[in-house]
Backbone as CSV, one residue per row, in Angstrom:
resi,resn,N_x,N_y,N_z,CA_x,CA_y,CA_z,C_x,C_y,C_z
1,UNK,0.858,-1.177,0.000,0.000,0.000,0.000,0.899,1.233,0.000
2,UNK,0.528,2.215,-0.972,1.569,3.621,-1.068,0.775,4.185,-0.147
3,UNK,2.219,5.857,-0.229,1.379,6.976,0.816,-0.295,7.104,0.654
4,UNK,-1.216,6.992,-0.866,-2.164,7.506,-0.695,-3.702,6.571,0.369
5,UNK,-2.949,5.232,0.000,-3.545,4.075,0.476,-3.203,4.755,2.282
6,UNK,-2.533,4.427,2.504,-1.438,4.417,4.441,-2.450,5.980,4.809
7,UNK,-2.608,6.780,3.970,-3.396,8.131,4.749,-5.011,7.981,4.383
8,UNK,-5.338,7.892,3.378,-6.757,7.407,2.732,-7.463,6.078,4.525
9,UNK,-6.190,5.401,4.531,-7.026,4.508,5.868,-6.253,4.947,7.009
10,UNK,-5.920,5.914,7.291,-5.390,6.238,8.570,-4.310,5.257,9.389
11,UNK,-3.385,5.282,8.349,-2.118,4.203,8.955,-2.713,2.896,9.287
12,UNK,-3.574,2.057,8.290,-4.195,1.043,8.316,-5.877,1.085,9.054
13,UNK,-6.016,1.724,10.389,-7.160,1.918,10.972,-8.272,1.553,10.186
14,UNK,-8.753,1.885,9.005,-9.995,1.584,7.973,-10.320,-0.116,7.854
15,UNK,-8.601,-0.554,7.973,-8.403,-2.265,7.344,-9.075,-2.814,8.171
16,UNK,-9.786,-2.694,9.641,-10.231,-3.007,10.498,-11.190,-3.856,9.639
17,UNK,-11.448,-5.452,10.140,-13.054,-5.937,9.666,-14.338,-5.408,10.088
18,UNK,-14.450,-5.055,11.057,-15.458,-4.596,11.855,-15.169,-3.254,12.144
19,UNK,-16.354,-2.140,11.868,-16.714,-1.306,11.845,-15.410,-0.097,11.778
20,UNK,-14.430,-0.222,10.561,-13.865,0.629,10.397,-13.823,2.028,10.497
21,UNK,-15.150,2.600,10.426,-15.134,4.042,10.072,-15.634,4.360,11.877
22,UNK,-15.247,3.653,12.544,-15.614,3.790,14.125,-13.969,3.610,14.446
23,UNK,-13.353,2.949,13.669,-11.475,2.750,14.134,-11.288,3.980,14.269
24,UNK,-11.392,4.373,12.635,-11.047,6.011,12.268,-11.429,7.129,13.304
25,UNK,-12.264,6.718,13.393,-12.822,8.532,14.612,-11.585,7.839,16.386
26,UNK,-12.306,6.726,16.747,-11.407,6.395,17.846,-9.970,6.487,17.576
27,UNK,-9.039,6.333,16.590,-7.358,6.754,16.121,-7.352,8.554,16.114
28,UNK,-8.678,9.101,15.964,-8.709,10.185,15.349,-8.427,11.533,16.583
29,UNK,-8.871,10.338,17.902,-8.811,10.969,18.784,-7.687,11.284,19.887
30,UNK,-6.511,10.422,19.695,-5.500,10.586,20.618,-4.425,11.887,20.031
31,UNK,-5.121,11.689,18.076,-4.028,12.723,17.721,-4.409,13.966,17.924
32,UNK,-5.981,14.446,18.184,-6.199,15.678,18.263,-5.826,15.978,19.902
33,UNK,-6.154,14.980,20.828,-5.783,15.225,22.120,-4.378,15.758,22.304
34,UNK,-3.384,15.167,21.312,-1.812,15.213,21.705,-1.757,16.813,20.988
35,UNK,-2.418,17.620,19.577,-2.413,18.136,19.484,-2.685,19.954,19.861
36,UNK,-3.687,19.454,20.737,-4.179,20.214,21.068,-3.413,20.423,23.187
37,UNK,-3.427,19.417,23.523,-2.124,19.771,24.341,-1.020,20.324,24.325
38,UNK,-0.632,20.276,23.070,1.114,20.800,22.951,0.863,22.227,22.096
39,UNK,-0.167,22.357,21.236,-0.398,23.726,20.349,-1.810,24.358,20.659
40,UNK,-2.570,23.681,21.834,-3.494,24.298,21.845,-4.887,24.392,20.607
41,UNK,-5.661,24.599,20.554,-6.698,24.987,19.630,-6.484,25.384,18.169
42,UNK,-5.629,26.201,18.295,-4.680,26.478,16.858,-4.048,25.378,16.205
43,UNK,-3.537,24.736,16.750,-2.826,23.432,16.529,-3.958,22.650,15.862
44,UNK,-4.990,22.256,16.287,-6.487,21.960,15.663,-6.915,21.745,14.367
45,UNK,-7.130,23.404,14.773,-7.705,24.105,13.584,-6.762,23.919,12.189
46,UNK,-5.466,24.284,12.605,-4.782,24.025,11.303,-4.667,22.685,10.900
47,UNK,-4.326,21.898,11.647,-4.341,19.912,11.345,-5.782,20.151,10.241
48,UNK,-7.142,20.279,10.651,-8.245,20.709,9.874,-7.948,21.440,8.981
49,UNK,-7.067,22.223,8.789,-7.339,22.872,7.475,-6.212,22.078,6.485
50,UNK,-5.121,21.324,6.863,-4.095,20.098,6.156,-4.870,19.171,5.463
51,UNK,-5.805,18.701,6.790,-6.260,17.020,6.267,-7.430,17.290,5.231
52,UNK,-7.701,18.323,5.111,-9.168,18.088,4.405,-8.672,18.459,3.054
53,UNK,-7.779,18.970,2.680,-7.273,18.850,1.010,-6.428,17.500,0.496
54,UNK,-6.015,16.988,2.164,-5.129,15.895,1.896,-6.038,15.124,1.826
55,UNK,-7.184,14.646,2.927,-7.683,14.150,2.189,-8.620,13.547,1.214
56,UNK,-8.938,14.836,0.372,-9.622,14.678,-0.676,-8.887,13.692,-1.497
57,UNK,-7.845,14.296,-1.676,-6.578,13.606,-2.775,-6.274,12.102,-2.670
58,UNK,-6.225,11.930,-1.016,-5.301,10.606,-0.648,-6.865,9.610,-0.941
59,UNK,-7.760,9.999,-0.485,-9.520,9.472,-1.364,-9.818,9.253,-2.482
60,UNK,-9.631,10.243,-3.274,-9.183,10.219,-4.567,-9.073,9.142,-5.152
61,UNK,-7.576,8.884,-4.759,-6.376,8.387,-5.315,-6.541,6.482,-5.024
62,UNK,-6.625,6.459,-3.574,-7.303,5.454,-3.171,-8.664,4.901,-3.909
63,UNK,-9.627,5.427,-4.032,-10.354,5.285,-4.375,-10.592,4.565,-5.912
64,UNK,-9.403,5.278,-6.751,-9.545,5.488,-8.102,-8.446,3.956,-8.290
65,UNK,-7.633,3.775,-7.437,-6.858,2.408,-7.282,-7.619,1.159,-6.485
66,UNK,-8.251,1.417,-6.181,-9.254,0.169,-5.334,-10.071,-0.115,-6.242
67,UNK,-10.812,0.564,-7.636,-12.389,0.475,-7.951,-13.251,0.475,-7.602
68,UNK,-13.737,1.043,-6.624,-14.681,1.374,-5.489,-14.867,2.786,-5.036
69,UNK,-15.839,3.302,-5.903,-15.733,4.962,-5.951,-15.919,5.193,-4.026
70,UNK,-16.626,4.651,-3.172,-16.521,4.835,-1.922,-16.252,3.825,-1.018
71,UNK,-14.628,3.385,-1.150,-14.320,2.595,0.024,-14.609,2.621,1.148
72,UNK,-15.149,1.679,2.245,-15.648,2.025,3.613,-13.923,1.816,4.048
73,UNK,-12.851,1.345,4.000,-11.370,1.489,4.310,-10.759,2.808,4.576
74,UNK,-11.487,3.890,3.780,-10.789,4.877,3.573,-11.521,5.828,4.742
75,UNK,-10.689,5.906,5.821,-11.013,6.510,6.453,-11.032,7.754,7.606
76,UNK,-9.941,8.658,6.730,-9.382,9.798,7.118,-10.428,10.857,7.017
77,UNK,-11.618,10.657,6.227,-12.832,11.717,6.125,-13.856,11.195,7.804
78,UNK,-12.816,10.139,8.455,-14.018,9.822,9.519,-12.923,11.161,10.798
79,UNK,-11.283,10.873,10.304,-10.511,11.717,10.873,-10.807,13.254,11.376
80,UNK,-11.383,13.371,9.914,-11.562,15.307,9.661,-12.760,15.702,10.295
81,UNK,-13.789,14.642,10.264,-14.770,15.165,10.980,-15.186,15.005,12.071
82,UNK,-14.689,14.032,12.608,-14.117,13.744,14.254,-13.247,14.747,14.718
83,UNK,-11.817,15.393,14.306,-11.434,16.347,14.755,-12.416,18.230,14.837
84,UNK,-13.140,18.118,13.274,-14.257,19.209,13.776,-15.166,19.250,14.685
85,UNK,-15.306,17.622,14.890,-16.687,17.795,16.478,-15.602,18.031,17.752
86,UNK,-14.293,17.497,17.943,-13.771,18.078,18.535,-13.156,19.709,19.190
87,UNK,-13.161,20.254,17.990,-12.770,21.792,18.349,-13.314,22.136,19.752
88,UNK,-14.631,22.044,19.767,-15.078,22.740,21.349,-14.876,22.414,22.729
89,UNK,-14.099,21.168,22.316,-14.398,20.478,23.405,-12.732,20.293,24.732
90,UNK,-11.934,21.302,23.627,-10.953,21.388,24.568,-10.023,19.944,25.127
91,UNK,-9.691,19.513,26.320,-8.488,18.503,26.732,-10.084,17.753,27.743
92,UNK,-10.813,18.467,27.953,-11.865,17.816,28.777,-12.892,16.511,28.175
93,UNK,-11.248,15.200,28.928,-12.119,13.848,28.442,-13.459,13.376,28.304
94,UNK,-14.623,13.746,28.980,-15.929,14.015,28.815,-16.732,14.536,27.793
95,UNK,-15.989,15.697,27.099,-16.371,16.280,26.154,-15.898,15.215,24.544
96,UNK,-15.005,14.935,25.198,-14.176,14.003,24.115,-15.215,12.764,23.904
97,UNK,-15.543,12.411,24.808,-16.374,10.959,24.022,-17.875,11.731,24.175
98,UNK,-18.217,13.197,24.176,-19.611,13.376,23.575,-19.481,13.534,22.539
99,UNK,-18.285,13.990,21.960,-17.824,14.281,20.449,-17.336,13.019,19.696
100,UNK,-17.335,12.176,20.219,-17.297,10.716,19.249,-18.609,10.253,19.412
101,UNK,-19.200,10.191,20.394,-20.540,9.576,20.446,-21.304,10.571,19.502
102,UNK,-21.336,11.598,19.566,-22.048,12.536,18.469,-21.703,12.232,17.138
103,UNK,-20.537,12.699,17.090,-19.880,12.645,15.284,-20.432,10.723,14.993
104,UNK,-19.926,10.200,15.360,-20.814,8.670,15.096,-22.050,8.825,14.653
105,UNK,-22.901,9.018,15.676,-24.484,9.246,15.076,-24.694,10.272,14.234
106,UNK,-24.238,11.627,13.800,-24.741,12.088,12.762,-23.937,11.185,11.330
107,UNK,-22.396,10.374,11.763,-22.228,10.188,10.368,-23.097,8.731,9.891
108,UNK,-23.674,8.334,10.707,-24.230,6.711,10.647,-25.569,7.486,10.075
109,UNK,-26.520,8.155,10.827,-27.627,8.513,10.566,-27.567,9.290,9.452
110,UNK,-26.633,10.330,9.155,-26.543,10.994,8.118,-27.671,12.023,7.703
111,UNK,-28.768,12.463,8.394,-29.496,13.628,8.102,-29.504,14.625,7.264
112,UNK,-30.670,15.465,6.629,-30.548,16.242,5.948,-29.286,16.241,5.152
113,UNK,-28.808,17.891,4.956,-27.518,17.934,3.739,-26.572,16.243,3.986
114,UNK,-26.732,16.017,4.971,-25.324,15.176,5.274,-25.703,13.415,4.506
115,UNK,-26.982,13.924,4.443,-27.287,12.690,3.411,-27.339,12.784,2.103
116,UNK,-27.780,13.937,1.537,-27.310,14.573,0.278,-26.247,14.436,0.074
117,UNK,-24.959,15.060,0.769,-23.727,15.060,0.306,-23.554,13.530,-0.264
118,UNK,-23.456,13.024,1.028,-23.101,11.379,0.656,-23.490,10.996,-0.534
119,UNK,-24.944,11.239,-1.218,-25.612,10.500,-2.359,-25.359,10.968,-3.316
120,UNK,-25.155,12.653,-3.743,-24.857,13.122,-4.979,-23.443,13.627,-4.899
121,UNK,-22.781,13.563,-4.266,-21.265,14.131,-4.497,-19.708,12.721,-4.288
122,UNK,-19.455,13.006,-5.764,-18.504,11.759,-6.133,-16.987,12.065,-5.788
123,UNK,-16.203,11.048,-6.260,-14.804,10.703,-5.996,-14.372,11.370,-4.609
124,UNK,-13.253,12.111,-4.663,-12.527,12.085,-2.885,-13.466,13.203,-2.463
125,UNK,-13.758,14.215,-3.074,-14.462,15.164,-2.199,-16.306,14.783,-1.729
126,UNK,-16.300,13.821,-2.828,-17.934,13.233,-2.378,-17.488,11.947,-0.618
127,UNK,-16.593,11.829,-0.564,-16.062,11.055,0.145,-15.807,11.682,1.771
128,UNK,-15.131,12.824,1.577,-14.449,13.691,2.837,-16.078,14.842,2.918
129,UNK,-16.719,14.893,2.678,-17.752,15.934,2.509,-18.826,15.992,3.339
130,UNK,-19.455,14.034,3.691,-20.668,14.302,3.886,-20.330,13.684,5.480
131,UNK,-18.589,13.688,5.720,-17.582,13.277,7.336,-17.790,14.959,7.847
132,UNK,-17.097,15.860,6.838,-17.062,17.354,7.229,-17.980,17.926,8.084
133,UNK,-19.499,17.676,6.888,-20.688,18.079,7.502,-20.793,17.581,9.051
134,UNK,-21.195,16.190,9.207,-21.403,15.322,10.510,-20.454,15.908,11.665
135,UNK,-19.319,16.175,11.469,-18.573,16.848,12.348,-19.269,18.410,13.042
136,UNK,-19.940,19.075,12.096,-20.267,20.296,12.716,-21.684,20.313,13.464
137,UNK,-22.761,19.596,13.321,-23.522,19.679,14.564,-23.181,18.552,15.468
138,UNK,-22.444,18.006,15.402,-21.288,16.968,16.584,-20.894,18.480,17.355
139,UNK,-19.964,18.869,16.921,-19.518,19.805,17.320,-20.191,20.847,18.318
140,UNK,-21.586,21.196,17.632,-22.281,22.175,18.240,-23.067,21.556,19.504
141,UNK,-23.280,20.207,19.666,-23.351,19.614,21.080,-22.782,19.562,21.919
142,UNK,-21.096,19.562,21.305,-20.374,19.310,22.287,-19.952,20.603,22.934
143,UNK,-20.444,21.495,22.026,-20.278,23.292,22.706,-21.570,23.548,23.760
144,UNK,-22.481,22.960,23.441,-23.562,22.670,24.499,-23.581,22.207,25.282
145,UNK,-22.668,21.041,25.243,-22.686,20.157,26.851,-21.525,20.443,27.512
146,UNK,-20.587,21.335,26.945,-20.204,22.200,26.929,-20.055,23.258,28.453
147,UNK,-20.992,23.941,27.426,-21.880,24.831,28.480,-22.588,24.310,29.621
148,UNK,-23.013,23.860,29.075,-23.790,22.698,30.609,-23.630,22.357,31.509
149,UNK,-21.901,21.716,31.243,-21.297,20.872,32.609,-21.007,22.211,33.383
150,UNK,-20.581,23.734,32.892,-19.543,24.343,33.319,-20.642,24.869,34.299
């Protein structure tokens, strides 16, 4: 497997038999923790603004080498949008698994736009797109519960 394969599944994480795109968000989470410890929020935000062109491409690419316009393997779009439900939620482990338990259920359930995306938008960006979405009302819970605990 080349670089696009090794990032497309998150250093294998996707290869998982069982419920890969649940590996992905759980791998997804020690790196934003380590990140966001050592750079803070900024540190974050920018990882988010890297992975989501990377990986369109490394989706892409994967994608277009597998024959399978949407590999369930490929699972760095479970990365990007697991780290966006993260943003709010700071180093506070609590917040951390409302933001996996969230980002999970909107990307499983997939609602409104986030089911659109998935159905009409192709190759890597139909791929990383309808993870993006699911990440942001993940997100906005976890700014709520958030608020809540404090």
């Amino acid at each position: 497997m080349g670089l696009t394969g090794w990032l497309a599944t998150w250093f294998g994480c996707g290869l998982s038999p069982k419920a890969p795109g649940t590996m992905g968000s759980l791998a997804a989470l020690p790196f934003a923790y380590g990140m966001v410890w050592a750079w803070g929020m900024p540190g974050l935000l920018i990882a988010i603004v890297i992975i989501i062109p990377l990986g369109i491409w490394a989706c892409e690419r994967y994608a277009q080498s597998s024959g399978d316009p949407d590999p369930g393997s490929a699972v760095i779009d479970e990365v990007a949008g697991q780290w966006i439900a993260l943003v709010p939620a700071g180093l506070d482990p609590i917040l951390f698994a409302v933001a996996f338990v969230s980002f999970r259920l909107f990307d499983i359930w997939k609602p409104g736009p986030i089911g659109v995306a998935d159905r009409e938008l192709k190759g890597g960006l139909g791929i990383m797109v309808d993870d993006l979405l699911a990440g942001l009302p993940a997100a906005a819970i976890v700014w709520a519960a958030g608020r809540w605990l404090i």
